[in-house]
C-alpha positions as semicolon CSV with decimal commas, in nm:
position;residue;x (nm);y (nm);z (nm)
1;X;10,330;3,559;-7,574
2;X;10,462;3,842;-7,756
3;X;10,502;4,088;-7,508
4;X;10,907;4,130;-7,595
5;X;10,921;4,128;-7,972
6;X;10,904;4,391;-8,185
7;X;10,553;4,542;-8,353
8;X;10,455;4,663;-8,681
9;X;10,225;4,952;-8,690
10;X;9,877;4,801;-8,877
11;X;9,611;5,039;-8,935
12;X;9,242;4,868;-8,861
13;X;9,089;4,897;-9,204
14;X;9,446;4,709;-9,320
15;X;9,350;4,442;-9,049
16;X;9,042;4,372;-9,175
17;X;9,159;4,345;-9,531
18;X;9,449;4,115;-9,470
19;X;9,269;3,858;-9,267
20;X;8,993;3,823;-9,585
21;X;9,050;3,415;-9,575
22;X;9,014;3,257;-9,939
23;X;8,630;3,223;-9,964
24;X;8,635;3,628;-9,933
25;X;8,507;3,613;-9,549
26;X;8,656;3,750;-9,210
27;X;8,576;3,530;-8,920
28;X;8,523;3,818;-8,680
29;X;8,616;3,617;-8,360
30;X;8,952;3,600;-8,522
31;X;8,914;3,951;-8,610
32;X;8,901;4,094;-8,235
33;X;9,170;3,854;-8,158
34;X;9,468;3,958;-8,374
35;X;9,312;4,327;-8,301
36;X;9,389;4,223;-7,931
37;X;9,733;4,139;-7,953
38;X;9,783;4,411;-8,173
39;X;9,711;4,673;-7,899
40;X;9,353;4,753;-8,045
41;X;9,031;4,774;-7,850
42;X;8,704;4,630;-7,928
43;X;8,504;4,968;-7,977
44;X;8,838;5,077;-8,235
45;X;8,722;4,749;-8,455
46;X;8,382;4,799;-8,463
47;X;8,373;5,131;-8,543
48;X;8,585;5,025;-8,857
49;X;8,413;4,769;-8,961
50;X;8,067;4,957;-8,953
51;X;8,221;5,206;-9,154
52;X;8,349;4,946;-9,397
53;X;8,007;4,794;-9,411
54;X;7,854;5,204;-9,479
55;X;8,072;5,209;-9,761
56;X;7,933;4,920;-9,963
57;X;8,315;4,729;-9,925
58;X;8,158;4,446;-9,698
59;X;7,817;4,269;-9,561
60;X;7,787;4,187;-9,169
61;X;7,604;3,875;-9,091
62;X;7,601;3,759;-8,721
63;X;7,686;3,984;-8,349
64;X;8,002;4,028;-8,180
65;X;8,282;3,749;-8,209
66;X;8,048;3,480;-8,375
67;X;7,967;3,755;-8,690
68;X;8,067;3,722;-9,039
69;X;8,220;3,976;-9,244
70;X;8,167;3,907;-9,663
71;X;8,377;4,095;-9,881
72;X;8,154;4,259;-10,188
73;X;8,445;4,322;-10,390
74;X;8,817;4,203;-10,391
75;X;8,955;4,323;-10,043
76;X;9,341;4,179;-10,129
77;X;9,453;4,510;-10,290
78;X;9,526;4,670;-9,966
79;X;9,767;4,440;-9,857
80;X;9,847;4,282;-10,195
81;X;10,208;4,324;-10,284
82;X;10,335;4,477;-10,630
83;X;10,446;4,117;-10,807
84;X;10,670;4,272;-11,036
85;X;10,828;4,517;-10,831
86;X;10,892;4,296;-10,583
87;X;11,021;4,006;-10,782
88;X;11,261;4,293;-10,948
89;X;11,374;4,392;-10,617
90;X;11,507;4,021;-10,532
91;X;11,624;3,925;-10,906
92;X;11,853;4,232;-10,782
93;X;11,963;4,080;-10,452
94;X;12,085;3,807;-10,641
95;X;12,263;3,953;-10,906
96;X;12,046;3,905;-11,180
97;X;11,969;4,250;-11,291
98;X;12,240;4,411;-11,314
99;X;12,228;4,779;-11,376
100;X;12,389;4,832;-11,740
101;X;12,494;5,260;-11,695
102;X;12,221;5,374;-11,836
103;X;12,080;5,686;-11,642
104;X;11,660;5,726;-11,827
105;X;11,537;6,097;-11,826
106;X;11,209;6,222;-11,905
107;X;11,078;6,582;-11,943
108;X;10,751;6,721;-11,978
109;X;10,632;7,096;-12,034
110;X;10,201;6,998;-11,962
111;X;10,036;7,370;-11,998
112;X;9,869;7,489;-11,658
113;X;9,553;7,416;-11,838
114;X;9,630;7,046;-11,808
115;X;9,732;7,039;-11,450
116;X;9,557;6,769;-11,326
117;X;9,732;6,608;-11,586
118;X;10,029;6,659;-11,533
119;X;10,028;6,620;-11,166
120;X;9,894;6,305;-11,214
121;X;10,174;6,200;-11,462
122;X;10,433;6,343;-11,203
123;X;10,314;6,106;-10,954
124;X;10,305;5,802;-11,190
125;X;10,712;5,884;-11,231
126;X;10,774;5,898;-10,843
127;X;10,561;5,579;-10,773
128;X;10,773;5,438;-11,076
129;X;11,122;5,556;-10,869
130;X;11,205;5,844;-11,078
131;X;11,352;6,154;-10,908
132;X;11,300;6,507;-10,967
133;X;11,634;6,618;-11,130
134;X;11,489;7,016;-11,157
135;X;11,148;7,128;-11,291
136;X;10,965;6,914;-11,506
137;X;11,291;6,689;-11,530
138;X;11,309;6,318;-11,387
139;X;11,529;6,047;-11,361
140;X;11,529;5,667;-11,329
141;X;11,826;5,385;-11,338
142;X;11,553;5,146;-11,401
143;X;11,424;5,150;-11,801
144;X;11,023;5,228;-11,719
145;X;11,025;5,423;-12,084
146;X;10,731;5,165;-12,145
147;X;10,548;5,316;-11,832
148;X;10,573;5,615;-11,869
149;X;10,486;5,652;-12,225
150;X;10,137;5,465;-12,133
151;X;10,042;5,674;-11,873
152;X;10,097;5,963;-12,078
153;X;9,965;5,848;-12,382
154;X;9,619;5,765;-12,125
155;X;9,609;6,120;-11,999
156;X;9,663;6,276;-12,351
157;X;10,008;6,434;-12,300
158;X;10,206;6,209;-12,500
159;X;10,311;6,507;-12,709
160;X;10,480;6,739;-12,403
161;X;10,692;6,426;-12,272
162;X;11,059;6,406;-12,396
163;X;11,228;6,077;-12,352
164;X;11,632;6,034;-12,351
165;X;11,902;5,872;-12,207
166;X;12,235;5,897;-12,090
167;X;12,555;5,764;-11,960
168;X;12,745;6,017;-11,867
169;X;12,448;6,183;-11,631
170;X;12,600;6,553;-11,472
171;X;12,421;6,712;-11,185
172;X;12,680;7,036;-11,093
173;X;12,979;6,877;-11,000
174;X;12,850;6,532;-10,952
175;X;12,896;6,260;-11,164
176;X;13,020;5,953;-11,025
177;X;12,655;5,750;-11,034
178;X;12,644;5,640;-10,657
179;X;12,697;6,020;-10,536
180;X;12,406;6,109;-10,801
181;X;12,194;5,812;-10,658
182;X;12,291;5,965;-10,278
183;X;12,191;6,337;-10,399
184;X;11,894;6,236;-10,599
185;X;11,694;5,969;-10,342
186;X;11,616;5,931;-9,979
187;X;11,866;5,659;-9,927
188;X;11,842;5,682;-9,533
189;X;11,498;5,702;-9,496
190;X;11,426;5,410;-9,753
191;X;11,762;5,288;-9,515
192;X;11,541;5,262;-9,237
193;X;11,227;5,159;-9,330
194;X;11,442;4,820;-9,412
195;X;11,600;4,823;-9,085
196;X;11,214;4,840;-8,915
197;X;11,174;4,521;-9,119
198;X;11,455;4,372;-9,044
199;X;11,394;4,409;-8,650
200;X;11,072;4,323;-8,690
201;X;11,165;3,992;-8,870
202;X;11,380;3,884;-8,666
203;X;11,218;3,929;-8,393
204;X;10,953;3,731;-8,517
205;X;11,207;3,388;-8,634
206;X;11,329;3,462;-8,290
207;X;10,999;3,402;-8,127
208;X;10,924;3,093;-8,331
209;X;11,243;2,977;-8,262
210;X;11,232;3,026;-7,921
211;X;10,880;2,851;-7,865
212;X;10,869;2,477;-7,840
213;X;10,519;2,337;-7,672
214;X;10,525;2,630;-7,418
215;X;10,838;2,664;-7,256
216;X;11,188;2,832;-7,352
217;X;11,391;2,610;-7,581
218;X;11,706;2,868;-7,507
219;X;11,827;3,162;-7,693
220;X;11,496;3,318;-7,721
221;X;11,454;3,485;-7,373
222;X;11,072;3,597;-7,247
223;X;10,969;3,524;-7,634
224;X;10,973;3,194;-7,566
225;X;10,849;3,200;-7,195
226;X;10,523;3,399;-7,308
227;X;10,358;3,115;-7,503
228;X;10,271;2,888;-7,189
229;X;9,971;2,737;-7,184
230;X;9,826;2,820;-7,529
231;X;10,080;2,525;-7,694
232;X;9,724;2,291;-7,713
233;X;9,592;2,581;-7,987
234;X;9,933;2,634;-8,093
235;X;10,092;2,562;-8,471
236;X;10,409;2,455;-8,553
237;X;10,646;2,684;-8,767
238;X;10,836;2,369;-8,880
239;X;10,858;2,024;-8,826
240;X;10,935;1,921;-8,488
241;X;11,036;2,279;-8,421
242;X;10,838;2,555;-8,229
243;X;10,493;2,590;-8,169
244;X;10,303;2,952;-8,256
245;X;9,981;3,008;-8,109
246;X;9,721;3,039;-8,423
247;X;9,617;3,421;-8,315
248;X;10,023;3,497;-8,326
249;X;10,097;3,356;-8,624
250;X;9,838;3,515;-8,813
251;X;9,926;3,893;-8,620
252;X;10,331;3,818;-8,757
253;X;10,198;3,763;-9,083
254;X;9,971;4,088;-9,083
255;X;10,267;4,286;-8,924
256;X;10,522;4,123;-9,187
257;X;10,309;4,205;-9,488
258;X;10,222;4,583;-9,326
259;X;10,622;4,642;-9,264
260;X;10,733;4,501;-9,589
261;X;10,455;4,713;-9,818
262;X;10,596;4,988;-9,615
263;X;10,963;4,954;-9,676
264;X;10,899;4,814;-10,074
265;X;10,621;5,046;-10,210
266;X;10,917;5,381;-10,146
267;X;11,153;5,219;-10,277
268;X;11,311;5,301;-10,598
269;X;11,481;4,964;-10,657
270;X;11,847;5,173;-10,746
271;X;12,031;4,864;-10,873
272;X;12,295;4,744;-10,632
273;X;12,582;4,898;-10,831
274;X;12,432;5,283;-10,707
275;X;12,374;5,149;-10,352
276;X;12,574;5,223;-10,034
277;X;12,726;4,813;-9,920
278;X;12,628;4,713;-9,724
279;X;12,246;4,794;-9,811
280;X;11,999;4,721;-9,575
281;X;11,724;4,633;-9,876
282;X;11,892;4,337;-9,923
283;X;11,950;4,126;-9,602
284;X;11,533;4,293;-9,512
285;X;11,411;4,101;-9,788
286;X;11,589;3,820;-9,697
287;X;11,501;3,824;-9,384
288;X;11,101;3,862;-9,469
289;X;11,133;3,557;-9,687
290;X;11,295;3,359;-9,451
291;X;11,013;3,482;-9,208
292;X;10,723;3,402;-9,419
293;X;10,816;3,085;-9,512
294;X;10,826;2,959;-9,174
295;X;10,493;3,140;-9,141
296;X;10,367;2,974;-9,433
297;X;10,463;2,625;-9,444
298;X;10,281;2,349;-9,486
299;X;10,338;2,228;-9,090
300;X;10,187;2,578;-8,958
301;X;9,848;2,586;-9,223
302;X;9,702;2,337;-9,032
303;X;9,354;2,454;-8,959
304;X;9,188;2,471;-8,646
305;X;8,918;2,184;-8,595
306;X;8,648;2,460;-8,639
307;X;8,773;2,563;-8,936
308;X;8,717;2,454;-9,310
309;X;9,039;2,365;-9,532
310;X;9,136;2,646;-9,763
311;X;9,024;2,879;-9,535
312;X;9,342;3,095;-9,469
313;X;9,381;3,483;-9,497
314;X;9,455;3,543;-9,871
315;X;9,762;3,711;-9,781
316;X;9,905;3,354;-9,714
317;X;9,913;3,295;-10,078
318;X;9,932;3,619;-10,218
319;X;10,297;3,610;-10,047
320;X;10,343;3,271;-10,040
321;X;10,389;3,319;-10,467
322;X;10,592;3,641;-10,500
323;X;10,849;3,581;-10,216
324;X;10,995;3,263;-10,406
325;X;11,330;3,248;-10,482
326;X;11,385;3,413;-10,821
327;X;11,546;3,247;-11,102
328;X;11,804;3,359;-11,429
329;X;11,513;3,351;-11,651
C-alpha cells in the first residue's frame, strides 16, 4: 500500500517500544508486521528483541509471530513526547506566548576538578535551548532560570553559576534579536528536520485520503491504488472516509511519533518574533496534529476481532493528550 509515500527512519529498539499496547505487552505478530512494511527483516527484529530481553527491559513468552513480549518496566519513555515542551511549542504557534525581549544569560566558571559536573550542567542548558554565546557563557529567549538553577543546585555548583538578563543583548556588531537568533542557533538544520515532517505528514493524510475500500478515490495517485484487497482488515481514518489497513496505520503512527521527536527534541522553541516567516516549525506541527488525529480517532481504534478493547500502542494516548489544541490559560 505504501510503496509511494514518504518514510520515517525508526530504529528497531524504538519499534518495539512504541507498539507497547496499554496492558504493557507487544503482540509480536504485529511486531514483524509493521517491521515489514518498514523495510526490516525478520532476523533484524529478533536479534533486537533478544537483546532487549538480555537486558532485563522485557520477558518473551511464546515462538515466532504468536509470542508475547511483557514490558518489566515502563517502555513509553522512548517514544514519549516532552508534554511541556511540546505544549510550549504550539501555545507559540498560536500566539499565546509571546516572547517579551528578554534575552536570559547564564555563566558558570565549574573548576576542572568538577568536570563531570560541569559538562553535565552544559548539556542540561543545550537540551533546555540555550546557546553557547563564548566559553562558559549561554543564552536562552525562553526564561528556564528555574531549570537551570535546579540542576545546578543537584550537582553542587550552584555557587559558580551567574544568572542575568538583558534586553539590549550585543554579540560584535549584532544586535537586532532575529540576526542574534540566526548567528546563535541552527535555524536550517532545525529548518529541515520540520520540513522531513512535514513531507512525511502529508504524505501520510494523502494516503488516507486517497484510500476508500481499496481503490483510488482521486487525487491520491498509487497511494490510493496500493491498498487493494486488504480493505476487509482495513480501518477507517474518519467517518465514511478512507480505509487504512490496521498494519499501516499503526507504521504512520510509529513513523509520525519517530519524525516529530526528531524535529521537537532540537529544537530551541525561539519564540516566533526571532524566527525567519515563514517558519517551517509551525505549519510541521500543524500538520502532525492534523495527522494524528485522523490516526487517532475514534472511527480508526476499532480493534481487530482478535483483539481485546484498550489494547492499543500507548503511543495512541500518550499523543492523543499533548497534541490538543492549546488554550489562553
Amino acid at each position: 500500500m505504501s510503496g509511494t509515500r514518504a518514510r520515517a527512519e525508526v530504529p528497531t529498539r524504538l519499534l518495539v517500544h512504541a507498539l507497547v499496547r496499554e496492558d504493557g505487552t507487544v503482540d509480536a505478530g504485529e511486531l514483524y508486521e509493521v517491521a515489514g512494511i518498514l523495510g526490516m527483516s525478520d532476523q533484524q527484529v529478533r536479534l533486537c528483541v533478544k537483546r532487549l530481553v538480555a537486558e532485563g527491559r522485557f520477558t518473551h513468552e511464546g515462538r515466532g509471530r504468536k509470542a508475547v513480549l511483557r514490558a518489566v518496566a515502563d517502555a513509553t519513555g522512548a517514544i514519549a513526547p516532552d508534554v511541556g515542551h511540546v505544549r510550549h511549542a504550539y501555545r507559540q504557534d498560536h500566539g499565546l506566548a509571546p516572547w517579551d525581549g528578554t534575552w536570559h544569560l547564564f555563566a558558570f566558571a565549574v573548576p576542572e576538578a568538577r568536570r563531570a559536573a560541569r559538562d553535565t550542567l552544559r548539556d542540561k542548558l543545550l537540551r533546555l535551548g540555550a546557546a553557547p554565546v563564548q566559553g562558559g557563557l549561554y543564552a536562552s529567549a525562553n526564561p528556564i532560570e528555574d531549570l537551570v538553577e535546579a540542576e545546578a543546585r543537584h550537582l553542587g555548583v550552584l555557587p559558580a553559576v551567574t544568572f542575568l538578563t538583558s534586553e539590549d543583548l550585543r554579540i560584535g556588531t549584532l544586535r537586532e534579536p532575529r540576526e542574534l537568533a540566526a548567528s546563535l542557533w541552527p535555524l536550517k538544520e532545525i529548518a529541515a528536520r520540520y520540513d522531513r515532517l512535514s513531507t512525511l505528514a502529508e504524505s501520510c493524510l494523502e494516503e488516507m485520503n486517497g484510500t476508500e475500500g481499496g481503490r483510488d478515490t482521486g487525487g491520491a495517485g498509487e497511494a490510493g491504488r496500493g491498498a487493494r484487497g486488504e480493505a476487509g482488515r482495513g480501518v477507517r481514518g474518519e467517518a465514511n472516509g478512507p480505509c487504512v489497513p490496521e498494519a499501516e496505520r499503526l507504521t504512520m503512527a510509529v513513523e509520525l511519533a519517530a519524525e516529530f521527536t526528531r524535529a521537537m527534541e532540537p529544537d530551541p522553541l525561539l519564540p516566533p518574533e526571532l524566527l525567519p516567516h515563514p517558519w517551517p516549525g509551525s505549519r510541521a506541527r500543524e500538520l502532525a496534529a492534523t495527522c494524528w488525529s485522523r490516526l487517532a480517532a475514534p472511527e480508526s481504534q476499532k480493534p481487530k476481532p482478535e483483539r481485546e478493547p484498550g489494547s492499543l500502542p500507548s503511543l495512541f494516548s500518550l499523543y492523543g493528550d499533548v497534541l490538543r489544541p492549546p488554550t489562553d490559560t
